[in-house]
Every structure is written in C-alpha cells, then in structure tokens.
ROGUFI-970337 format. One record per residue (C-alpha): residue number from 1; x, y, z. Coordinates in pm, 1 decimal, always signed. Example, Ala and Ser with C-alpha at 12.3 -4.5 7.8 and 13.67 -1.06 7.14 Angstrom:
<sites>
[site 1,[+1230.0,-450.0,+780.0]]
[site 2,[+1367.0,-106.0,+714.0]]
</sites>
This chain:
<sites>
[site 1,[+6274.8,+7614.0,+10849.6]]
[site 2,[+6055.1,+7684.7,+10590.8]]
[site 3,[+6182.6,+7675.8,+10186.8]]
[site 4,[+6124.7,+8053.2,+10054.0]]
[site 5,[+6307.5,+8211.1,+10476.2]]
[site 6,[+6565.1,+7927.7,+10395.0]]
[site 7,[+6654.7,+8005.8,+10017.3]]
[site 8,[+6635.3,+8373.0,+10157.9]]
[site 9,[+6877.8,+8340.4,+10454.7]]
[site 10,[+7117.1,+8077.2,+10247.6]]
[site 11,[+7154.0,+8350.8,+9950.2]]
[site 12,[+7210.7,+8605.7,+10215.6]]
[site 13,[+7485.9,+8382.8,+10335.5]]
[site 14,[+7659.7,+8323.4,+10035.6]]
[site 15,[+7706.9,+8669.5,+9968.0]]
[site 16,[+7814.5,+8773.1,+10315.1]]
[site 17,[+8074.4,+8493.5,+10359.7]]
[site 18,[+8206.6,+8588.1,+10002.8]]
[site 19,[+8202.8,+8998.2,+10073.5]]
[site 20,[+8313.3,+9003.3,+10387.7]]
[site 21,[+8435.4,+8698.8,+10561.9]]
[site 22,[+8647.8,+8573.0,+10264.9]]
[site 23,[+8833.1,+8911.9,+10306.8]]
[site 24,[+8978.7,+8809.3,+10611.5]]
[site 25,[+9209.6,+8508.1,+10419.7]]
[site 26,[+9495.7,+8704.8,+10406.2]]
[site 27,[+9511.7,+8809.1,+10736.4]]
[site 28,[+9439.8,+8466.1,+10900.4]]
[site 29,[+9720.9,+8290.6,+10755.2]]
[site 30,[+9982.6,+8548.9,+10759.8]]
[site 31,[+9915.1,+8585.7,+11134.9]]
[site 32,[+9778.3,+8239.8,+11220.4]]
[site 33,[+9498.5,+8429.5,+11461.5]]
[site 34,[+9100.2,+8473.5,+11345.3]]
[site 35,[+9022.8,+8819.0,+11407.8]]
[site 36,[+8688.2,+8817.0,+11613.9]]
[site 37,[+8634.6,+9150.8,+11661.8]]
[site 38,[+8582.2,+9103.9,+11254.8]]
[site 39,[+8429.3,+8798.4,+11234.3]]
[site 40,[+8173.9,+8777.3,+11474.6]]
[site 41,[+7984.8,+9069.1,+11321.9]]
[site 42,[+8011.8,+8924.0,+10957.4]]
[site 43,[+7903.4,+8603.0,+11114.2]]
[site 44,[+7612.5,+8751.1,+11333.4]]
[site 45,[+7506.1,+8973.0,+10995.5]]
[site 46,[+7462.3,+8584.1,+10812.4]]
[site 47,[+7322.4,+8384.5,+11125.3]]
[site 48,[+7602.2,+8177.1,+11146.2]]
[site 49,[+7577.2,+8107.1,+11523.5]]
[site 50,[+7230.5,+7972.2,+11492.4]]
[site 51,[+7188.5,+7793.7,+11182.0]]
[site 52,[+7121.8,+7460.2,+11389.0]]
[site 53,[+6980.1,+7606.5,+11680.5]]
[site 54,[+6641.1,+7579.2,+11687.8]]
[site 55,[+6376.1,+7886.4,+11655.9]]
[site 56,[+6278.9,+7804.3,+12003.8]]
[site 57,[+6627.6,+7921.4,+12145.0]]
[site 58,[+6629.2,+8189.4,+11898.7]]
[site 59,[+6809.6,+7992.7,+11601.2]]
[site 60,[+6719.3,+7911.2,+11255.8]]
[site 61,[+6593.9,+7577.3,+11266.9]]
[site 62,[+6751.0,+7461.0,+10961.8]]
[site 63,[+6735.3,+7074.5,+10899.6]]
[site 64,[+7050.5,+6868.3,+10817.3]]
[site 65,[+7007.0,+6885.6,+10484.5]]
[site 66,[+6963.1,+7255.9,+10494.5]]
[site 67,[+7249.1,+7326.0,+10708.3]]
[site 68,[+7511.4,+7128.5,+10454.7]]
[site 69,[+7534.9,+7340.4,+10206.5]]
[site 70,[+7625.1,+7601.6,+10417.7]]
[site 71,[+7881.5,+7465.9,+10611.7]]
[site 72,[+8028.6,+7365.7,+10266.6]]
[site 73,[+8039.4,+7689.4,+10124.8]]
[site 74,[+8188.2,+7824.0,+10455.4]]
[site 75,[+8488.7,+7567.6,+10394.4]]
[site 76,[+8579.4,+7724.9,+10080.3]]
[site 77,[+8647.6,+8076.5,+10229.8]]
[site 78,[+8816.0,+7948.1,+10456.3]]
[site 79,[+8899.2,+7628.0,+10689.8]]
[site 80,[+9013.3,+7792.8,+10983.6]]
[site 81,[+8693.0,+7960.8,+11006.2]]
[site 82,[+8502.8,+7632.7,+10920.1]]
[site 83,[+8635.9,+7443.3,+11187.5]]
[site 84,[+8485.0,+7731.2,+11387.8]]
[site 85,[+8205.1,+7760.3,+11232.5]]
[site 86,[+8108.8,+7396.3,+11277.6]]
[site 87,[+8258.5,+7338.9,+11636.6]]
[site 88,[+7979.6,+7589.7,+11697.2]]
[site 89,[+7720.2,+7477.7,+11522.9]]
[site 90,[+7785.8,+7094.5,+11579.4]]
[site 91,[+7816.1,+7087.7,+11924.9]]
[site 92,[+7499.5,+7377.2,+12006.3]]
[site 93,[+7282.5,+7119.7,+11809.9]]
[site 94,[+7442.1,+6813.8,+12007.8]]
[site 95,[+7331.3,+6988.2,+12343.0]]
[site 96,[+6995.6,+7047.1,+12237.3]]
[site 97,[+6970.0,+6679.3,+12139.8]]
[site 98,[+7144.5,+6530.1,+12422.7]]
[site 99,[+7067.4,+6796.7,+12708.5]]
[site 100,[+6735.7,+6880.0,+12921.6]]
[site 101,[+6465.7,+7193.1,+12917.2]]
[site 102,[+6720.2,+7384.9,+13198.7]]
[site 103,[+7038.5,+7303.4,+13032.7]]
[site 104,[+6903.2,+7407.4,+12651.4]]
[site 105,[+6752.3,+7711.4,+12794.7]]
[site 106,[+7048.4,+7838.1,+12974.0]]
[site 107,[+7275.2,+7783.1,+12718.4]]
[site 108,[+7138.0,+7788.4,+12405.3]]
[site 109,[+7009.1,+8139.9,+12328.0]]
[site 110,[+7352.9,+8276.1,+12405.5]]
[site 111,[+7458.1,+8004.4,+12130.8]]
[site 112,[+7199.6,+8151.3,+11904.8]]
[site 113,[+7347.0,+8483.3,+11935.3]]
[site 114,[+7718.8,+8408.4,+11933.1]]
[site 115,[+7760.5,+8536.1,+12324.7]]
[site 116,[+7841.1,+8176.6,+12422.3]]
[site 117,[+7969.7,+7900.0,+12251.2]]
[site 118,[+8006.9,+7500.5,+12366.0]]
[site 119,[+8336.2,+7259.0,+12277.1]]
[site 120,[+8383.4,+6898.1,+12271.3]]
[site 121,[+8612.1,+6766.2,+12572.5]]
[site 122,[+8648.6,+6431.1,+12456.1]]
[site 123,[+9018.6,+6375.6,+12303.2]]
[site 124,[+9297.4,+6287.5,+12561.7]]
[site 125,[+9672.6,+6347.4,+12521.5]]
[site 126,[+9775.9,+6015.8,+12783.5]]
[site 127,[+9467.0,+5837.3,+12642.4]]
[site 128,[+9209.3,+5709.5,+12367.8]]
[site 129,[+8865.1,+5812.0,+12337.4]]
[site 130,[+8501.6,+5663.2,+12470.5]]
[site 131,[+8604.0,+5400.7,+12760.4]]
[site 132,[+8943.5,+5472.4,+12770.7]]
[site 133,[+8905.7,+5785.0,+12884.4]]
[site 134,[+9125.8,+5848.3,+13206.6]]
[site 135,[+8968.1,+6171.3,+13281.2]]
[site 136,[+8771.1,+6099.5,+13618.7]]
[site 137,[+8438.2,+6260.6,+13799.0]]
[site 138,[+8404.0,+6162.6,+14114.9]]
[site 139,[+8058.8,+6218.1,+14313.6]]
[site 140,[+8021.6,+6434.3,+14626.5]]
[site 141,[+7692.7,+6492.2,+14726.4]]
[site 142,[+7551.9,+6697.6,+14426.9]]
[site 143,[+7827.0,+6760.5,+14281.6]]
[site 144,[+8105.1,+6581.8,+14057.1]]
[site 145,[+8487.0,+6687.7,+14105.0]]
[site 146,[+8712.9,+6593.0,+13774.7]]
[site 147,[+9011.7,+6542.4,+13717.9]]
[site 148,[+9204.7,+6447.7,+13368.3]]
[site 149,[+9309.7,+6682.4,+13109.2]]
[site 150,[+9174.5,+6702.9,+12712.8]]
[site 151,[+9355.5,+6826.6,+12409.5]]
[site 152,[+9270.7,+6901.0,+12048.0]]
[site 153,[+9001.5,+7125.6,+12169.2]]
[site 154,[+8836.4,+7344.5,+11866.1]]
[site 155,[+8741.3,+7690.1,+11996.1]]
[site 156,[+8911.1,+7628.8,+12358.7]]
[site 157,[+9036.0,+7996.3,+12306.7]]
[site 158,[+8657.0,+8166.0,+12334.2]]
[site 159,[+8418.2,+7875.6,+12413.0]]
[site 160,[+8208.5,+7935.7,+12756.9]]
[site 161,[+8098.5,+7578.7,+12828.2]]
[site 162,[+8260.9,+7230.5,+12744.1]]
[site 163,[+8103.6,+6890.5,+12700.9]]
[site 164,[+8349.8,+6711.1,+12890.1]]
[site 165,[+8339.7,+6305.8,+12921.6]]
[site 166,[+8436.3,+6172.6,+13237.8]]
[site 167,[+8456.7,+5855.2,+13397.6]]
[site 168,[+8181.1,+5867.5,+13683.1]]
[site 169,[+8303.8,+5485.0,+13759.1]]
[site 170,[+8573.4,+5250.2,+13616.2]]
[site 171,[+8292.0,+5110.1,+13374.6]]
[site 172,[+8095.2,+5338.2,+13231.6]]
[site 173,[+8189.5,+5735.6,+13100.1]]
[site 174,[+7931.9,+6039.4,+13149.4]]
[site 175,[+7890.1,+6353.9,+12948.7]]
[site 176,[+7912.3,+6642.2,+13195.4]]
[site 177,[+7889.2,+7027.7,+13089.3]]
[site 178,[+8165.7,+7241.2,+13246.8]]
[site 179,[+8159.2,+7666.7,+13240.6]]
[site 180,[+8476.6,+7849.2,+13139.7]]
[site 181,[+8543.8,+8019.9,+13491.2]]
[site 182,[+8510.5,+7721.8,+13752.6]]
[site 183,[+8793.0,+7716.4,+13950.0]]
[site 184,[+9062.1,+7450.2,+13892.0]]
[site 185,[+8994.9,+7426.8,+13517.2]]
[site 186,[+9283.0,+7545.7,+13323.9]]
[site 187,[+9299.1,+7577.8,+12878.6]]
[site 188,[+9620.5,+7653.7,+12758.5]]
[site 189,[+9729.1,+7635.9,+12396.4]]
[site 190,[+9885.0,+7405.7,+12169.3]]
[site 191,[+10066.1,+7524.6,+11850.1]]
[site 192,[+9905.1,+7634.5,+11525.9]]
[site 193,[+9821.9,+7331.4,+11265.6]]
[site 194,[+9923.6,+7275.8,+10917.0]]
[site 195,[+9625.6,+7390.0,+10799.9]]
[site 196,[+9255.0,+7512.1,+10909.4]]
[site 197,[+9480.5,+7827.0,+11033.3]]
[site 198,[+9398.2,+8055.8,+11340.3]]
[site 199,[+9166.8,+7864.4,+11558.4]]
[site 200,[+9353.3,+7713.3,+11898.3]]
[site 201,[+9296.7,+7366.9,+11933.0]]
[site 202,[+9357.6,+7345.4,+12276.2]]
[site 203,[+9451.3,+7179.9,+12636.0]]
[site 204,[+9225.6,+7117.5,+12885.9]]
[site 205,[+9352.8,+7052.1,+13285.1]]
[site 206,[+9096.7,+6975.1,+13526.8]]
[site 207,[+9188.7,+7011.3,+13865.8]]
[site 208,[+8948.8,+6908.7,+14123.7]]
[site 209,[+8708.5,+7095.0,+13915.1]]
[site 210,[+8378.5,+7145.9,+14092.2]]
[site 211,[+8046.0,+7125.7,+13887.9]]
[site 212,[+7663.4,+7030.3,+13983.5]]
[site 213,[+7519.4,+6690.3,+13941.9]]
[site 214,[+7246.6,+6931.9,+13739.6]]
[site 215,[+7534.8,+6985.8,+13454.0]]
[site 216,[+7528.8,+6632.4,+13366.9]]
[site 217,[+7347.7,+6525.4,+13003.1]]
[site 218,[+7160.8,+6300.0,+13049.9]]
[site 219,[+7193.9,+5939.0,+13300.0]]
[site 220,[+7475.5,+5920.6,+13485.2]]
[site 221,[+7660.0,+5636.5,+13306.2]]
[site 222,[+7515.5,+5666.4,+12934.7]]
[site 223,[+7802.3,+5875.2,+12820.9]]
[site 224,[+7911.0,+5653.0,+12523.9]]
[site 225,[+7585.2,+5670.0,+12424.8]]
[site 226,[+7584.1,+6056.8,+12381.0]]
[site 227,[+7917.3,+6034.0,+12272.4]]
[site 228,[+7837.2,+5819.0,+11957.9]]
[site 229,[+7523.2,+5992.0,+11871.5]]
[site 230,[+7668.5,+6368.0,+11895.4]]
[site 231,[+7997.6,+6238.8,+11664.2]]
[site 232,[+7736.6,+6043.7,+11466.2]]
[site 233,[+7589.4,+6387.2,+11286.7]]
[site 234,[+7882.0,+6584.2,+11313.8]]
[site 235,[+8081.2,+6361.7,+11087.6]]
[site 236,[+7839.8,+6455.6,+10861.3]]
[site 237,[+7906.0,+6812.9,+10873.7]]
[site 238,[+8327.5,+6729.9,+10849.0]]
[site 239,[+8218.3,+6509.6,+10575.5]]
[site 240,[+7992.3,+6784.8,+10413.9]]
[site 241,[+8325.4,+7041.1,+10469.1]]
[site 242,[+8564.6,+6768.2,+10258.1]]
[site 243,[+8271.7,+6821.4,+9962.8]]
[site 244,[+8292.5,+7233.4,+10035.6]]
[site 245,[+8695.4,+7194.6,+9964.0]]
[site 246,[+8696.9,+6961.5,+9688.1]]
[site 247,[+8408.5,+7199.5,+9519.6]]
[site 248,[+8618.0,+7479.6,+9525.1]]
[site 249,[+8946.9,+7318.1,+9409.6]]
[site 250,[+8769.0,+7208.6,+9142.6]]
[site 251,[+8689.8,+7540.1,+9036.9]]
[site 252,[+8981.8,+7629.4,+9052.0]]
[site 253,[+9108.6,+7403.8,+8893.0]]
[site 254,[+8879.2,+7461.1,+8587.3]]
[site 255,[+8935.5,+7823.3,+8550.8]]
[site 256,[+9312.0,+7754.6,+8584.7]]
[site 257,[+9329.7,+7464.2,+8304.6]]
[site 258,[+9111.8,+7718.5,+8061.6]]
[site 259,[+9318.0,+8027.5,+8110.4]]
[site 260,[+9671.8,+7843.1,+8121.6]]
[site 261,[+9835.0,+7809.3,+7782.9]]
[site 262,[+10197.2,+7563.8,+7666.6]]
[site 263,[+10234.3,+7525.7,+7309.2]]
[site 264,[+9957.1,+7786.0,+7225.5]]
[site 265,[+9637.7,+7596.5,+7366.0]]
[site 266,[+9478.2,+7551.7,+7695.2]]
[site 267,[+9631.6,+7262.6,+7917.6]]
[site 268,[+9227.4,+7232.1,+7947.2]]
[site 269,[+9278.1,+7016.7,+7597.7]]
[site 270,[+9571.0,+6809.0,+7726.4]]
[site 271,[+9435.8,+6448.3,+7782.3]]
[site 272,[+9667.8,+6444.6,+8122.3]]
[site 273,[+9428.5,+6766.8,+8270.6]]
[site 274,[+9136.3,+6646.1,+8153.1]]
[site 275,[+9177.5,+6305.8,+8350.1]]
[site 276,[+9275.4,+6446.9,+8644.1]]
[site 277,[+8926.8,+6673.4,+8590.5]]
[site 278,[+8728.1,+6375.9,+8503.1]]
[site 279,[+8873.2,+6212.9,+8835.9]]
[site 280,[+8799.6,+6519.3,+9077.5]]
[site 281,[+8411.1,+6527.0,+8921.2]]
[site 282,[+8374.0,+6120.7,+8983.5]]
[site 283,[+8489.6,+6206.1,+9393.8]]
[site 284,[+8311.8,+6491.2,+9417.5]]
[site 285,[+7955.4,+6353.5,+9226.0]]
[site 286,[+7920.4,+6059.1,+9479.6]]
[site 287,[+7994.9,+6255.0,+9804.8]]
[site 288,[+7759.5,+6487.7,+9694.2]]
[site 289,[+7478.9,+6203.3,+9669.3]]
[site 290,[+7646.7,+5999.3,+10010.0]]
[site 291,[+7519.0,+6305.8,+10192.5]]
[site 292,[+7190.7,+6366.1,+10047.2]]
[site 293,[+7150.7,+6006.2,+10160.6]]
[site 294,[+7269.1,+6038.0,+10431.7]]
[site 295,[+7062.0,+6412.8,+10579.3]]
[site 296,[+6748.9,+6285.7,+10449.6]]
[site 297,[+6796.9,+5970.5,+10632.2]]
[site 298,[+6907.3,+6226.8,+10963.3]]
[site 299,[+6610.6,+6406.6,+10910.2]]
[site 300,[+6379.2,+6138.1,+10868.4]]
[site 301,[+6459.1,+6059.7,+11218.0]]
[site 302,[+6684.9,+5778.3,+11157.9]]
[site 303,[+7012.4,+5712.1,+11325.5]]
[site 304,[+7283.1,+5646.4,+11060.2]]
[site 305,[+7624.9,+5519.4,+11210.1]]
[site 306,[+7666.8,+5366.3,+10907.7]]
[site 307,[+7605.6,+5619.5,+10661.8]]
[site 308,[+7792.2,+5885.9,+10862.2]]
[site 309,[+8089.0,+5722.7,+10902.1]]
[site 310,[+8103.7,+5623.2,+10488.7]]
[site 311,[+8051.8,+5985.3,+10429.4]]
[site 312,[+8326.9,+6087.1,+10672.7]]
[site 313,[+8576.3,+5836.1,+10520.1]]
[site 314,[+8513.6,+5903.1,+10187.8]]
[site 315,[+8549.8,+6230.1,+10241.2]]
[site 316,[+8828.8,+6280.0,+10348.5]]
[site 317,[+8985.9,+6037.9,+10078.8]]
[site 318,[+8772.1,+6193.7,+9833.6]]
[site 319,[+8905.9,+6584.1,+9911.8]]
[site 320,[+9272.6,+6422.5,+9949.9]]
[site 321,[+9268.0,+6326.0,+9619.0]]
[site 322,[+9083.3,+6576.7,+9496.8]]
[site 323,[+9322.1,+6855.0,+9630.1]]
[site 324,[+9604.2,+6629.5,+9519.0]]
[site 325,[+9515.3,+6675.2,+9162.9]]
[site 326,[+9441.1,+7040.7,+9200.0]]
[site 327,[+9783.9,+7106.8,+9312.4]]
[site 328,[+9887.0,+6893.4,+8979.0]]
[site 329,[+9608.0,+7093.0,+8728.4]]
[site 330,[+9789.7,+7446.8,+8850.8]]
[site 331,[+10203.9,+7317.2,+8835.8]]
[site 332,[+10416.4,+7475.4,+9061.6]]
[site 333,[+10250.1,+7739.7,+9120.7]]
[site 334,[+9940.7,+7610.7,+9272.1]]
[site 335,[+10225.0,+7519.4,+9554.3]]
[site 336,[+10251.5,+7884.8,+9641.0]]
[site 337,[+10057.1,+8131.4,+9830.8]]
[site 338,[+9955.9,+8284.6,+9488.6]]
[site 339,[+9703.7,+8023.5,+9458.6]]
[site 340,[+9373.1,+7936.5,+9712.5]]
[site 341,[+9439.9,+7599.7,+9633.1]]
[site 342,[+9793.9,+7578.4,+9831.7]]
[site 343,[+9561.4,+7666.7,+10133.5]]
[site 344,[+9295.7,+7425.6,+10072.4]]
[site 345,[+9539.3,+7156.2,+10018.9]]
[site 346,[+9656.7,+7216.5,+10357.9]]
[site 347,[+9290.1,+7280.7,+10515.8]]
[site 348,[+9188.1,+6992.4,+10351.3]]
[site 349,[+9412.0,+6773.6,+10613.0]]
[site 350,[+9201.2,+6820.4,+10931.1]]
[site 351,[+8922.4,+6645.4,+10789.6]]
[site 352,[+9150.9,+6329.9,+10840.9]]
[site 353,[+9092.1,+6370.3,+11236.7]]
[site 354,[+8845.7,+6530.6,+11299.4]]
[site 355,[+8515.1,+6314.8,+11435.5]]
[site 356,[+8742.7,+6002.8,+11459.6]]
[site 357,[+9051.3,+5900.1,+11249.2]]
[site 358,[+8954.1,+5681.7,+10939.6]]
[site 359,[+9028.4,+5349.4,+11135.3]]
[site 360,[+8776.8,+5469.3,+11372.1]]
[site 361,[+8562.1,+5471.5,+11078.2]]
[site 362,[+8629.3,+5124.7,+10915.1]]
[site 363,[+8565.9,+5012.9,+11216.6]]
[site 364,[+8209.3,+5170.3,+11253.0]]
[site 365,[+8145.0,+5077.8,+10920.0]]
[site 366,[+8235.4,+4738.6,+10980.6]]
[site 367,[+8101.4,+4703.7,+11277.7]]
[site 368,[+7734.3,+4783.7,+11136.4]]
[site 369,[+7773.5,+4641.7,+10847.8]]
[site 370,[+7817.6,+4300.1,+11023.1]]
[site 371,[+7557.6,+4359.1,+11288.5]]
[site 372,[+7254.8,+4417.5,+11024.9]]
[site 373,[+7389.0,+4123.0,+10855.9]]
[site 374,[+7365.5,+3891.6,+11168.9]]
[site 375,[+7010.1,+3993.5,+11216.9]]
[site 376,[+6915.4,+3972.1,+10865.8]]
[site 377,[+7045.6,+3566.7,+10916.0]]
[site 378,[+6917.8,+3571.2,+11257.9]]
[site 379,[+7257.1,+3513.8,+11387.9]]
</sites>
C-alpha cells in the first residue's frame, strides 16, 4: 500500500475507532456481548476487515509494519474488539499465505468485506498443541472425516470457515479448512473471560465431519509447518496489541498524575509517580523498537521465529507491568469502573495466551537461539 492512501486510510481509522467504535465500551462490558449490528458498519466505514488482505481480494494491502499501528490503536478502545479485530485480520492473511489460488479466491473477498470471517482450530481442551493434537482426519477417497474437538476459539460465535489441524496420520498433523454449516460440526460456548470482554472464545466438536481433500492448505502432512509460520506473524500482532495497551495506560496515567493533587501539588512531582512513569516509558520505548525490528525484518521477506516470539514475551511482561503501575499512578480509584485503566488492566491479561503461553516462547527463543549458534560453530 502506497504511503500518502496509507497515511490517508490510517487517519481515517483513528478517528472512526475513536468516534464511533470507542462508544460502544460501555455497552460491551456491562453486557459482556459485542454488538455487531454496530460494529460491523463502524468497522466496514474504517476497512477493518481488509487491512491485511491483499488489493487482489479486495483488501488494503497494508504491510506488517503498516498494519501495527493499527491494531495497536484498536487495543486501546477496546480489547474485546481487538481480539476480534485481529482473529480477523491474522488468520485472513495466514490463509492467503498458507492457502492456494481456489482457496484465497473463495474465501478471501468475503474476508475483505466482513461477510466471512476464518478462526484458528488449533487449541485442544484433552490435549496440547502441534503433534499432540488428538483431533483426527481420516482419508476416504477425496475426502477427510474428523473427529476431535477445539476450544479457546476467538470469533467461534460468527466465523464461516475454521483452520482446523488434524492428525491425517499418527506422525504428522495437517491444516484443513472447515465451513460453518457441514454437518457433524458443532461450536458451543464457553464462559466470558476476565477481560477482552464480549467475544466467545469457543468449543469446537467434530463429529465425523465431512470435508474435501481440496480444503486442505497445503501437503498433506506439513501442518506444523503452517502452524508455526501462521503463529509466527500473529504473535506479532498480540505483541503489537500489549504496546497498544501499555500506550494508552500510559496516558492515562500522565493526565491522571498532572490533574491529581495531595498536599496542594500534583502527585506528577512525587518522586514515587515519577518512577513508576519513568518505568512504564523504559517498557514501552523498547517494544516499540522490538517490533519495528521485527515488521521490517517480516517484510523484508524474512522468517523471524526468533524475533516474534521476543516481541510476544516481552510484551506481555512489558504491558503487565506497565498496567500494574497504572493501576498504582491512579490509587484506588483506577480499580474501579470510573477509570479505562481498570479495563485495560484486565484486557491486558489475554495477551499472556494468546499465540502460545510464555513457556512456549522461551522455548522458541531458546530453541533458535541455540540452533544459529550451532551453525555459527559448525556444530
């Protein structure tokens, strides 16, 4: 996407998300439910369903690095809509990377437009993730038939195709696309979350579930593979959301230690404040340049295991603290509802899941980390 339609379409976005999607905080989290018959228009009015889809399929195009500061600012309004938001837009860019010319062109203009939408399937309640999946699809003729069930779902509640990863032998896991309607697949809710409210996070049963050969991505058999580079990016974008909600508390923060007075001054001139400000700024300065590392690097054409998965965990320590001290800057009344940063406090707790738990990023971190070195020694 080109710099003067980007700057163009990213101011446009600001101000809608601020005007009229940041109106609907209220509502989400006394009723835990996203309204969509008001959202989808704000979002459609913004692009928001098409920011990573390419122009081809009747997106926006925008590269990784253009696409971050969006998906930050969306985090601010609000994070049950962010986790929508990115579900979205994370997993429509994974299928055009990961899926053919038929699958991307049946799919992905309805993406574009916000008439379809695509989920991850990959999180098991009576299992782990990648090979330990116990989800099964078993081939007849040209066609698989699964079995297993998935939970933790983002967007189960309106989503019209899922990603779903499937054992296709006891060895090896494949990445197979499955449409809302086919008979034996069943989503049924789980209860609302902490925070990120009013988005269903759901459970998948799969039920001799019928689908075409045709819906798999990619080799039958190369499903870790897709797995690892589809999470790869996308814990860019969760880490890019823990930057959006540390931003914001900061701000916050700010505006609360200038106006708030004890002993006729600002708490803004305590030393106490202004080390716990000095300390959000430190977090928030070096996940800001983790990711420009990391998105040029993406956009280069690189892979980055590494690099994503230091952005992801840092993240989500950094906005833990961060929202920590926030809550301390504003007393006890940052700790009620009279106060954004109560809610981002409590959005800011997903990010610890999402795209892998943080040992499943020391461990990606350490595995790479030990693998360059080996070659570098010519171990």
């Amino acid at each position: 996407m080109d710099t003067q339609a980007y700057e163009q379409l990213r101011a446009q976005a600001f101000d809608g998300l601020w005007q009229d999607v940041a109106s609907l905080e209220a509502e989400i989290e006394d009723t835990e439910s996203i309204p969509r018959d008001k959202l989808w228009p704000a979002l459609e009015r913004i692009g928001g369903f098409g920011w990573l889809i390419p122009e081809a399929y009747g997106g926006h195009g925008m590269t990784v690095r253009q696409y971050l500061p969006l998906i930050a600012e969306v985090s601010k309004v609000h994070g049950g809509i962010r986790a929508l938001v990115h579900v979205h837009n994370s997993i429509g860019h994974a299928l055009y990377e990961l899926g053919d010319d038929a699958q991307r062109e049946a799919i992905l203009p309805g993406v574009a437009a916000g008439t379809k939408s695509v989920a991850f399937g990959l999180t098991e309640p009576d299992s782990g993730t990648g090979l330990d999946t116990s989800t099964t699809a078993r081939r007849e003729g040209d066609d698989y038939v699964i079995n297993g069930r998935k939970w933790m779902i983002t967007n189960s509640d309106f989503a019209s195709h899922f990603i779903v990863f499937a054992k296709t032998d006891p060895a090896t896991l494949s990445a197979i696309v499955v449409e809302r309607d086919t008979p034996g697949f069943a989503i049924e809710a789980l209860p609302e979350t902490m925070g990120c409210k009013g988005g269903q996070h759901g459970l998948l049963t799969f039920t001799d579930v019928r689908v075409p050969v045709a819906n798999r991505l990619g080799e039958e058999g190369d499903g870790l593979t897709k797995m690892e580079r589809a999470l790869e990016i996308s814990r860019v974008f969760v880490a890019a959301s823990s930057l959006g909600t540390a931003e914001y508390a900061m701000e916050l923060s700010v505006k609360h230690a200038l106006e708030r007075e004890t002993f006729g001054k600002p708490i803004a001139q305590r030393q106490a404040v202004q080390r716990y400000i000095a300390e959000m700024e430190v977090d928030i300065h070096a996940l800001r340049l983790m990711l420009d590392d990391a998105a040029d690097k993406w956009d280069a054409g690189r892979r980055i295991p590494r690099e994503a998965s230091v952005c992801k965990l840092f993240g989500l320590e950094a906005v833990g603290r961060v929202t920590d001290r926030a809550i301390l800057v504003h007393g006890g009344i940052g700790y009620t509802r009279r106060h954004p940063v109560e809610r981002l406090y409590r959005d800011a707790r997903l990010n610890w899941f999402e795209e892998g738990t943080p040992t499943i990023q020391q461990l990606v971190i350490a595995r790479e980390v030990l693998r360059s070195s080996a070659v570098a020694v010519g171990a």
